[in-house]
Rosetta silent file (secondary structure, phi, psi, omega in degrees, C-alpha in Angstrom):
SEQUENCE: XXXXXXXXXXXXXXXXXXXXXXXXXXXXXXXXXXXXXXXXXXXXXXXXXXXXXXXXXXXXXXXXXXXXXXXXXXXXXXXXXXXXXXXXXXXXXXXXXXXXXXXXXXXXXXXXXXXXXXXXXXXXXXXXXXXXXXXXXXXXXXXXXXXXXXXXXXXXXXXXXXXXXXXXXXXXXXXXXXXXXXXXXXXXXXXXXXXXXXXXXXXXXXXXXXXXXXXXXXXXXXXXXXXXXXXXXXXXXXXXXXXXXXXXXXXXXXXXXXXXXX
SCORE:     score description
SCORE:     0.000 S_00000001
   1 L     0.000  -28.563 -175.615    0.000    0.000    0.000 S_00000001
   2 H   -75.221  -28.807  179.735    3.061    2.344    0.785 S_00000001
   3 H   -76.731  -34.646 -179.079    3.994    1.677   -2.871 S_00000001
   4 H   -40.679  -60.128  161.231    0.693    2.594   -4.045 S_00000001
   5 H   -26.587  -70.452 -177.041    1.279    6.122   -2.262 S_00000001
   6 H   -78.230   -1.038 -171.369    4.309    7.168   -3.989 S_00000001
   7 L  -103.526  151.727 -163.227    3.455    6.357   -7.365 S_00000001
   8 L   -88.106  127.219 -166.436    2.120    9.120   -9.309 S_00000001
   9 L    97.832   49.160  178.971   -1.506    9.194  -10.543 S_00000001
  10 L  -164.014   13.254  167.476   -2.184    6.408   -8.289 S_00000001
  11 L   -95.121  -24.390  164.011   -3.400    8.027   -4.783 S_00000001
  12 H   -67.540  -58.219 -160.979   -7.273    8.535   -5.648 S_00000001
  13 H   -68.930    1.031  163.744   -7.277    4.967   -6.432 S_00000001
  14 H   -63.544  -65.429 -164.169   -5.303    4.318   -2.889 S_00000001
  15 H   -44.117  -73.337 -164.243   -8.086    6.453   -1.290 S_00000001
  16 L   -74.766  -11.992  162.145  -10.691    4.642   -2.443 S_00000001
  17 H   -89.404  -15.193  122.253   -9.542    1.169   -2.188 S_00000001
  18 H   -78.758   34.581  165.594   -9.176    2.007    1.311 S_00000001
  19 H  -123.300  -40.410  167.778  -12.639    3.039    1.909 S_00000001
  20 H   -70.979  -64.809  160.884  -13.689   -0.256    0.358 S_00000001
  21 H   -44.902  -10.815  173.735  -11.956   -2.003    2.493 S_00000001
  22 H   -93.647  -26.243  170.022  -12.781   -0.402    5.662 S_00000001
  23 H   -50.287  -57.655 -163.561  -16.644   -0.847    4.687 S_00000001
  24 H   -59.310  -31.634 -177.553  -15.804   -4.477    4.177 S_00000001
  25 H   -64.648  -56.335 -161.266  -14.006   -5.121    7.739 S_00000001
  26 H   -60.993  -33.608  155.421  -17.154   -2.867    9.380 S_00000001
  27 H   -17.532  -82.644 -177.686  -19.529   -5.598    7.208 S_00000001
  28 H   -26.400  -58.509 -158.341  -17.537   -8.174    8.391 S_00000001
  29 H   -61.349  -46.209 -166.119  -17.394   -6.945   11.924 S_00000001
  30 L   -97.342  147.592  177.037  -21.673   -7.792   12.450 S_00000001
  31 L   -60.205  108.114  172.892  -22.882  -11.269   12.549 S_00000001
  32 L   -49.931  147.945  174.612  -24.902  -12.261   10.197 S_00000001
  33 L   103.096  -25.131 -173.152  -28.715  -12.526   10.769 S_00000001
  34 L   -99.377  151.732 -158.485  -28.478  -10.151   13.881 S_00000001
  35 L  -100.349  148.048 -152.098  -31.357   -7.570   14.603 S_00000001
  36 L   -70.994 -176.806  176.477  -30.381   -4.030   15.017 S_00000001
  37 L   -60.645  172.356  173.391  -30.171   -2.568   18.276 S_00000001
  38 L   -95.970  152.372 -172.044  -33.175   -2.198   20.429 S_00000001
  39 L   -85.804  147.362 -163.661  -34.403    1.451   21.402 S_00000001
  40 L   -78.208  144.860 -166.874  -33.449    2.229   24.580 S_00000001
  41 H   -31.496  -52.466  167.542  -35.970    1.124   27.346 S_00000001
  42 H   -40.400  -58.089   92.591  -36.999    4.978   27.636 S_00000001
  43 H    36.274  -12.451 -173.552  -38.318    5.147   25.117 S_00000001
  44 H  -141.352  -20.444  159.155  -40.846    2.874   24.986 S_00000001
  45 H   -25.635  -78.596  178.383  -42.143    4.017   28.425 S_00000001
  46 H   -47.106  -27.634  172.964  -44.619    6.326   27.298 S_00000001
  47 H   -77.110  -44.891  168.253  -46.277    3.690   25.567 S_00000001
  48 H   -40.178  -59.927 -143.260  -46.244    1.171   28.604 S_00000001
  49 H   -86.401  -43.686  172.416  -47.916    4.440   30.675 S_00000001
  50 H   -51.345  -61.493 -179.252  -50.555    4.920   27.771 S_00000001
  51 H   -87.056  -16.236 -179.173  -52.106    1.668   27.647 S_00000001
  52 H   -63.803  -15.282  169.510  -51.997    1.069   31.167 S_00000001
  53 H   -72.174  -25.023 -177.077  -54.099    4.225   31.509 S_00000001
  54 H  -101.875   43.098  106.688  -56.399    2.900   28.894 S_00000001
  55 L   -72.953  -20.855  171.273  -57.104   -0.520   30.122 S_00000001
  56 L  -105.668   17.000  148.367  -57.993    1.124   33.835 S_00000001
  57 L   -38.717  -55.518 -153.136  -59.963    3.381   32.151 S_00000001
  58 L   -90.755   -6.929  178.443  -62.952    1.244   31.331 S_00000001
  59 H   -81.891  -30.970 -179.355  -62.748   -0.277   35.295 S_00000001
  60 H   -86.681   15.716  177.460  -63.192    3.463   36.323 S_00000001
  61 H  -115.356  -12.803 -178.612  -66.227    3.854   34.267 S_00000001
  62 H  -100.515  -13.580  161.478  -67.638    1.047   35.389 S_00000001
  63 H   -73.000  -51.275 -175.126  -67.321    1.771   38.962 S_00000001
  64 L   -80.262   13.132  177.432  -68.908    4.927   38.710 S_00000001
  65 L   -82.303  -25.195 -173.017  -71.928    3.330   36.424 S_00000001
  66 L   -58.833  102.369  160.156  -72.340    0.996   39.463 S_00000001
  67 L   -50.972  155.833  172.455  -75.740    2.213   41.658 S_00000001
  68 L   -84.936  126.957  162.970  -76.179    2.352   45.328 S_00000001
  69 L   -46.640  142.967  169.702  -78.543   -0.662   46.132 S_00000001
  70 L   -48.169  102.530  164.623  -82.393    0.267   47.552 S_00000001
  71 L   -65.546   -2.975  169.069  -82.632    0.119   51.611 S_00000001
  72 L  -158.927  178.292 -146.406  -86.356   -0.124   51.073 S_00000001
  73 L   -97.671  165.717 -166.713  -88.849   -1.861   49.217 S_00000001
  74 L   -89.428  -35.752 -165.165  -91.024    0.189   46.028 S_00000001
  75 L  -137.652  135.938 -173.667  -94.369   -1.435   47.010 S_00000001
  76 E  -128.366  161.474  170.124  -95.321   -2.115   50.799 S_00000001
  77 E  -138.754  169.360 -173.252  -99.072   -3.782   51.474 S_00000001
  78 E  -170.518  128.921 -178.547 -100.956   -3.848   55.055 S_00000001
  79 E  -125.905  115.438  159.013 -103.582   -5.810   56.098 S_00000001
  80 E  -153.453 -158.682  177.708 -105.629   -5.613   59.746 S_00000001
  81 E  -155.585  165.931  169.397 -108.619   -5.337   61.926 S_00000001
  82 E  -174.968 -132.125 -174.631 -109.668   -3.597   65.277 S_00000001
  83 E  -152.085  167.613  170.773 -112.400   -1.651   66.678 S_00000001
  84 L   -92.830  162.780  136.020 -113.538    1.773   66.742 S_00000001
  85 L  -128.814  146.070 -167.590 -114.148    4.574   68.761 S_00000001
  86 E  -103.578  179.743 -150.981 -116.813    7.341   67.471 S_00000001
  87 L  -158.318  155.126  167.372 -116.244   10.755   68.186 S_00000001
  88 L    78.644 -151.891 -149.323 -118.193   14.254   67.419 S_00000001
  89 L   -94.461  -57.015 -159.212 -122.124   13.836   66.654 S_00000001
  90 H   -56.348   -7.312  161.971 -121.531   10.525   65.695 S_00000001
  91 H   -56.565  -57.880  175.471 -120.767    9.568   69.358 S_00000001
  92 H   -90.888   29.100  156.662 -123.965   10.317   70.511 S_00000001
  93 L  -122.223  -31.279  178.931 -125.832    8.062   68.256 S_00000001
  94 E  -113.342  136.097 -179.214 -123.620    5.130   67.712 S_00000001
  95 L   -99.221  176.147  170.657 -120.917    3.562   70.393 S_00000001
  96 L   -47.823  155.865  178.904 -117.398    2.644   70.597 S_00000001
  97 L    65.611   38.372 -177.941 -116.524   -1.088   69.615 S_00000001
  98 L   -81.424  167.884 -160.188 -117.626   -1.474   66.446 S_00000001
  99 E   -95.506  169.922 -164.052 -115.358   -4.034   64.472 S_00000001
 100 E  -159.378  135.217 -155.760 -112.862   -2.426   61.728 S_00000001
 101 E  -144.734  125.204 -169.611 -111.483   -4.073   58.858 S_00000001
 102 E  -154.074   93.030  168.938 -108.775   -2.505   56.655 S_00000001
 103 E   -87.024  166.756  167.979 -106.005   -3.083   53.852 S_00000001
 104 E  -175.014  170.301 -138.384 -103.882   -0.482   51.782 S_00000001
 105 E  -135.894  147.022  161.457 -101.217   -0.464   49.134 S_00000001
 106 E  -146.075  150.759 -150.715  -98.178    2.403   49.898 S_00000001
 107 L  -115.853   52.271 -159.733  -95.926    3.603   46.890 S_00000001
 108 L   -77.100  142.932  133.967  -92.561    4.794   48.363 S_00000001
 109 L     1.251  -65.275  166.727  -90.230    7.236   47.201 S_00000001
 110 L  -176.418 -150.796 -160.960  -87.405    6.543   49.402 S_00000001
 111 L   -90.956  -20.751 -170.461  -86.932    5.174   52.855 S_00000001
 112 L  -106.474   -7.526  172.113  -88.582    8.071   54.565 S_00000001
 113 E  -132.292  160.492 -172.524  -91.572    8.910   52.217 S_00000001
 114 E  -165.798  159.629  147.920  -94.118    7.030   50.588 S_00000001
 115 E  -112.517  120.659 -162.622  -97.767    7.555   49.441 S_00000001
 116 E   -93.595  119.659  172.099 -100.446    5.498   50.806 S_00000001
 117 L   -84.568   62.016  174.566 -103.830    4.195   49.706 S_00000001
 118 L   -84.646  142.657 -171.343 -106.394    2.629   52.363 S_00000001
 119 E  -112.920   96.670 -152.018 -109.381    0.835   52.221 S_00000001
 120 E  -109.260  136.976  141.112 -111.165    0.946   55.457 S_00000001
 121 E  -119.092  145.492  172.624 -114.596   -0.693   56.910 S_00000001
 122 E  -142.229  139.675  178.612 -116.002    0.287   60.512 S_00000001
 123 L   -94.575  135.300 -171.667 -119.437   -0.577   62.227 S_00000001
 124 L  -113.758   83.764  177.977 -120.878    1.755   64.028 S_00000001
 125 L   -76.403  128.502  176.534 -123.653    0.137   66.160 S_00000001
 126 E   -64.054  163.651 -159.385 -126.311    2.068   67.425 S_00000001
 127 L   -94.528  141.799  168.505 -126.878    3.553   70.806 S_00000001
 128 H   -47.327  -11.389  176.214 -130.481    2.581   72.561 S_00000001
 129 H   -76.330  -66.004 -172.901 -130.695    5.992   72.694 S_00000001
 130 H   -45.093  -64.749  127.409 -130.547    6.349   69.571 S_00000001
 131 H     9.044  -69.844 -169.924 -132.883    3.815   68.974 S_00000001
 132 H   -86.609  -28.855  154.374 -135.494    4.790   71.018 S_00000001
 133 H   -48.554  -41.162 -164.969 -135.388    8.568   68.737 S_00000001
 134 L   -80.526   -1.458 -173.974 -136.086    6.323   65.973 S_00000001
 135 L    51.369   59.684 -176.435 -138.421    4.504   67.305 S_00000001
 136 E  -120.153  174.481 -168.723 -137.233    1.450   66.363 S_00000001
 137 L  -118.535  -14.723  173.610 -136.748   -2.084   67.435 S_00000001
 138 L  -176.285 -175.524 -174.529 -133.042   -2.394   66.032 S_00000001
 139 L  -173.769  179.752  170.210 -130.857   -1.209   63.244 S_00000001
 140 L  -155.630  138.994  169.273 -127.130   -1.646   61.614 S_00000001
 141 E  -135.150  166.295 -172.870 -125.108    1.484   60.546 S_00000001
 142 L  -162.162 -173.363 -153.524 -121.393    0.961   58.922 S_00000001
 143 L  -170.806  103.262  162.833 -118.815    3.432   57.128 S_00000001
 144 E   -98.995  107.348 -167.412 -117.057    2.585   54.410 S_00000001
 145 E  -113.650  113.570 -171.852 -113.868    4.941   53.860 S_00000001
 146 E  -129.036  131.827 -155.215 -110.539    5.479   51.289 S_00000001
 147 E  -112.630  163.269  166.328 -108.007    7.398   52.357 S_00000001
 148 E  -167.083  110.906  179.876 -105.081    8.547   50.128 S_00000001
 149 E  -146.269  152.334 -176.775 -102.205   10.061   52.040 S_00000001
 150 E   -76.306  122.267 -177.561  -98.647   10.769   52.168 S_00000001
 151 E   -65.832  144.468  152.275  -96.635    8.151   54.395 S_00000001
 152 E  -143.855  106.581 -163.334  -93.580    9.429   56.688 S_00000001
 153 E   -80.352  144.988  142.743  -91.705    6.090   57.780 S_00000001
 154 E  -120.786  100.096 -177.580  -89.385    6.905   60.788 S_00000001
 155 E   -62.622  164.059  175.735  -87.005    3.795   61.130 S_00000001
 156 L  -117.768  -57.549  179.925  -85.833    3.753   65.164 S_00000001
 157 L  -163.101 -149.481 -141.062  -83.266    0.659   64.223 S_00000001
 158 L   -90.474   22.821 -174.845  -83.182   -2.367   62.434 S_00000001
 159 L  -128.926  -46.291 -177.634  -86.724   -3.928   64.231 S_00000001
 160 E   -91.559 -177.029  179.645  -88.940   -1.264   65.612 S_00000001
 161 E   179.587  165.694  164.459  -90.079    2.041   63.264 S_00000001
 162 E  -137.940 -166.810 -168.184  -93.179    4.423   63.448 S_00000001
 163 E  -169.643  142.935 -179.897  -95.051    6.005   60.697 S_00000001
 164 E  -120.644  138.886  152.816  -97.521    9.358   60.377 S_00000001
 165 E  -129.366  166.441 -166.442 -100.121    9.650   57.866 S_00000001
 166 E  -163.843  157.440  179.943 -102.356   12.826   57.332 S_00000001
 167 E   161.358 -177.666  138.777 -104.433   13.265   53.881 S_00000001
 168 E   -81.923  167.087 -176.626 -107.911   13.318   52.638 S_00000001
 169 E  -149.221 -173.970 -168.074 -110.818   10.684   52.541 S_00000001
 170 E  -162.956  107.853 -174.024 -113.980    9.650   51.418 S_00000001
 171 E   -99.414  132.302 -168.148 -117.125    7.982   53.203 S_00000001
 172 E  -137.912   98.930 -159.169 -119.640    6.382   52.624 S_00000001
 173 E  -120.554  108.444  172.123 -122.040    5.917   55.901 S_00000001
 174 E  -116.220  179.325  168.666 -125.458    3.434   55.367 S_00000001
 175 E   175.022  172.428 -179.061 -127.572    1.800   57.603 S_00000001
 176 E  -152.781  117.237 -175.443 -131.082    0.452   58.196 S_00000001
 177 L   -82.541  130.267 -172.252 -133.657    0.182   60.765 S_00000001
 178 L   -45.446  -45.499 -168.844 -135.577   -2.759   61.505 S_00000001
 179 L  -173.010  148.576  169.044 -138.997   -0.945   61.749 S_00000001
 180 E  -140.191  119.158 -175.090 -139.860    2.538   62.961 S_00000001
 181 L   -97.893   78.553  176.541 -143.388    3.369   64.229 S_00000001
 182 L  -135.899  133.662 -175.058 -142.376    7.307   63.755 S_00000001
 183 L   -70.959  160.281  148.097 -144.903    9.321   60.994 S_00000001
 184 L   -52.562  145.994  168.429 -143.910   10.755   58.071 S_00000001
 185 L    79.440   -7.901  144.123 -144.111   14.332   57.788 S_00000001
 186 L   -24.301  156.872  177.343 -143.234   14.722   61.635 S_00000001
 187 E   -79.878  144.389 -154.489 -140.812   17.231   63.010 S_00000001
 188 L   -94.101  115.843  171.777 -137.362   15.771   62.432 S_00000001
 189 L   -85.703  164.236 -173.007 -135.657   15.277   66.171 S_00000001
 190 H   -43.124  -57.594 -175.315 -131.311   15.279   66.298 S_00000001
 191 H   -59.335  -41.629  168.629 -131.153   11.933   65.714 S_00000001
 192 H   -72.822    9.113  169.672 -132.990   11.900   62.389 S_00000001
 193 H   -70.405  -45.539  168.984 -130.999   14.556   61.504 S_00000001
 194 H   -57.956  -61.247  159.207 -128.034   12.599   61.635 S_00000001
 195 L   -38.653  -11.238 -161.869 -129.630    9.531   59.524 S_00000001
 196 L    23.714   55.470  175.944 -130.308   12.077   56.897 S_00000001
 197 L  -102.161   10.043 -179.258 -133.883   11.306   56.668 S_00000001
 198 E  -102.913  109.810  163.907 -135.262   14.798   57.016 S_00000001
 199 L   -70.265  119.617 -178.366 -136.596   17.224   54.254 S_00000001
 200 L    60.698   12.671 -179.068 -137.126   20.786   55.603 S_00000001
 201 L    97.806   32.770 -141.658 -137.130   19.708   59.086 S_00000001
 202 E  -164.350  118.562  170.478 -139.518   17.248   58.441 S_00000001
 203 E   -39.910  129.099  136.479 -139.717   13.002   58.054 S_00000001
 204 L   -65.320  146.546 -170.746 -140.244   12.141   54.349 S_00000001
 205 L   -61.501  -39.146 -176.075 -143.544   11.827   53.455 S_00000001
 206 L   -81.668   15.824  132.363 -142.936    8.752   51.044 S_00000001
 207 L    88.552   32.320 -171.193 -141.952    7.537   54.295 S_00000001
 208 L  -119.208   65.065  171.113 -138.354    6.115   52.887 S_00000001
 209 L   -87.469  -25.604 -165.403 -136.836    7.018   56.602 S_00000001
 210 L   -83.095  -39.719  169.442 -135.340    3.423   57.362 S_00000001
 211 E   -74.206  149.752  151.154 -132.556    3.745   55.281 S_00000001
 212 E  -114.495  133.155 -165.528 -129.491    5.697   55.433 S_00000001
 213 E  -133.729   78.042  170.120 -126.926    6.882   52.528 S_00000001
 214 E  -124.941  115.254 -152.526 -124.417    9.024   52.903 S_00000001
 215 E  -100.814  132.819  158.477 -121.250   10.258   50.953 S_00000001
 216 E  -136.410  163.988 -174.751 -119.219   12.944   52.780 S_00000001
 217 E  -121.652  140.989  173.958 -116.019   14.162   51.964 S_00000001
 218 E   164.914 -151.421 -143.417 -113.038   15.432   54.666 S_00000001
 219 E  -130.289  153.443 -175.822 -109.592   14.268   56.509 S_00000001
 220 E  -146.373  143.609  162.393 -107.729   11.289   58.214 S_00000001
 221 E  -132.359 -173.600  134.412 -104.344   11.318   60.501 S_00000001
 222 E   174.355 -167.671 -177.148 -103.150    9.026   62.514 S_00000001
 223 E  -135.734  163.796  168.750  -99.753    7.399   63.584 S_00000001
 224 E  -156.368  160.145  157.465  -98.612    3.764   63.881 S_00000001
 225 E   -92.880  175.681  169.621  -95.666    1.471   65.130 S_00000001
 226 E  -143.434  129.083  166.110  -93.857   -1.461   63.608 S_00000001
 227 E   -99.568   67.604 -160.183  -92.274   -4.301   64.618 S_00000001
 228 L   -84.494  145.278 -154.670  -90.353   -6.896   62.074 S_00000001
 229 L  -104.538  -42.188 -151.929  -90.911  -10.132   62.568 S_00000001
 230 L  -130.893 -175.779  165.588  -89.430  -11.744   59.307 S_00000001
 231 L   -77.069   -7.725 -143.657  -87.213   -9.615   56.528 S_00000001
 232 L  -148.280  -27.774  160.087  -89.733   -9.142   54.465 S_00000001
 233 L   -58.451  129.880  166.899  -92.483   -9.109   57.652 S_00000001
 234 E  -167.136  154.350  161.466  -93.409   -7.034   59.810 S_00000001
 235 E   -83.099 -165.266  169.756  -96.651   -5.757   62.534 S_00000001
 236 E  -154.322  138.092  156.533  -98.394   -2.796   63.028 S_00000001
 237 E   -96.116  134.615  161.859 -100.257   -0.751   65.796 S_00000001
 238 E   178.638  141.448 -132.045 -102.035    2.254   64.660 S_00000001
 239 E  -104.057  159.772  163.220 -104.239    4.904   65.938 S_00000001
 240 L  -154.737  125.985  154.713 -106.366    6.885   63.076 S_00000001
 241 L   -96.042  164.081 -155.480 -108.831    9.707   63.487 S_00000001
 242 E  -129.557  158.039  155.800 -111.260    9.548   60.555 S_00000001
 243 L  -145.489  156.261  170.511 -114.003   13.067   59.624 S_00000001
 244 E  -165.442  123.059 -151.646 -116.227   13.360   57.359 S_00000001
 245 E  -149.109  152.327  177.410 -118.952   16.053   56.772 S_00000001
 246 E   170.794  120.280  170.344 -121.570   17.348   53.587 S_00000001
 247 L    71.565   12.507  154.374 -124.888   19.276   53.940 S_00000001
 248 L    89.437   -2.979  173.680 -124.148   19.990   57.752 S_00000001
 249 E  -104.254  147.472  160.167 -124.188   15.703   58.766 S_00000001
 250 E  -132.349 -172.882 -147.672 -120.828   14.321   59.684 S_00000001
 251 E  -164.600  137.579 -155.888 -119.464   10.890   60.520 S_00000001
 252 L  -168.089  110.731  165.556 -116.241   11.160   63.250 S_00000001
 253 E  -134.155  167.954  136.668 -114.514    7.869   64.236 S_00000001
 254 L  -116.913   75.574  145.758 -111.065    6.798   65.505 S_00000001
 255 L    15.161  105.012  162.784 -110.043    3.676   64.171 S_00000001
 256 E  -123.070  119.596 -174.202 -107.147    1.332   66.574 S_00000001
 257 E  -105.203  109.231  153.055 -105.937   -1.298   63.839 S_00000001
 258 E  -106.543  117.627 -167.131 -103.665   -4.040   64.529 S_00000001
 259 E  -129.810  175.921  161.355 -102.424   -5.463   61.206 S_00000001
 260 E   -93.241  163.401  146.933  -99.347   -7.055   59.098 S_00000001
 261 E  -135.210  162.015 -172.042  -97.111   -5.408   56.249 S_00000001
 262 L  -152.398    0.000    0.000  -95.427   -7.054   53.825 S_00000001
């Protein structure tokens, strides 16, 4: 190569036949077959950090998609019976301890409100007093009443609770007297007042006195307690006053109900 050098016209072709050989050595130098270097770890990070954000992506969307379960049930039902006590006018013609028979349906809301439907009957048996205005040898009077009022549950813990309702209602008070020797067209005394047999102050004349019919319209409270029995079970105590009034007669009980809910 040193001769190559000195001779003249013959140093480009030096030059470049050592640059082809130093290609060929660096050739030489890698193994065939072997894969270039790998990118340095850095490099490849940001991609690692990328999908791991998007694969725990779709676990955080599905946590917040999750709902809070119900602590109370959508549809409640109640079934009981008791007795009465009358109250108002209707005291002094019919007594306390007529029998009382009652279901309702309640719609809730949430755990602490609900709206309630009830379907109530209570007998109101006349007083001898009463009676003896009518001149009669017996009778049967009843009340038939549906309430529709807004519930307020108050849990205490996870056995006892109470509960208020307040609303309007609607009554429907009959009844019938065995026999009455009292005339038609007579002056109408309190008690037939009540009975709503009097025109102008005065028995009807077609002498259709025995019966009673009456729709009134007005208000119900009351409160109650609870007790569960089962999960799904539970009793009830519960006081109700009942009104009802139209055309100056009214119909005044309180209802004490012991029933189930379910």
């Amino acid at each position: 190569m040193g001769k190559f050098a000195t001779v003249p016209g013959c140093k480009p072709a030096g030059i470049l036949l050592l640059t082809v050989l130093a290609a060929a050595a660096m050739h030489a130098q890698q193994a065939p077959g072997q894969p270039a270097p790998a990118q340095p770890p850095a490099a490849q990070q940001p991609d690692n950090q990328q999908s791991s954000s998007q694969e725990a992506a779709p676990e955080e969307t599905g946590t917040r998609r999750r709902t809070k379960p119900r602590d109370y049930k959508l549809w409640t039902f109640n079934a009981g019976g008791g007795a009465s006590l009358t109250n108002g006018a209707t005291m002094n013609f019919a007594r306390s301890g007529g029998g009382v028979a009652a279901v309702g349906v309640a719609r809730n809301a949430s755990k602490y409100l609900g709206l309630r439907a009830d379907f109530q009957f209570d007998n109101l048996p006349l007083r001898q007093s009463a009676l003896h205005l009518g001149q009669a040898t017996g009778a049967n009077a009843h009340a038939y009443s549906v309430a529709l009022d807004p519930v307020i549950n108050i849990p205490v813990n996870k056995e006892w609770g109470g509960y208020f309702v307040v609303g309007g209602s609607y009554l429907h008070r009959s009844g019938k007297l065995d026999a009455s020797a009292a005339v038609p067209g007579s002056v109408c005394n309190p008690f037939w007042v009540w009975w709503g047999a009097c025109y102008a102050g005065s028995l009807r004349l077609d002498g259709k006195f025995l019966t009673s019919s009456q729709d009134e319209f007005g208000e119900n409270f009351g409160a109650g307690i609870t007790r569960k029995i089962r999960p799904n079970l539970e009793i009830y105590a519960e006081f109700r006053y009942v009104h009802g009034k139209r055309n100056g007669i009214s119909t005044d009980f309180r209802p004490i109900t012991l029933g189930v809910r379910w």
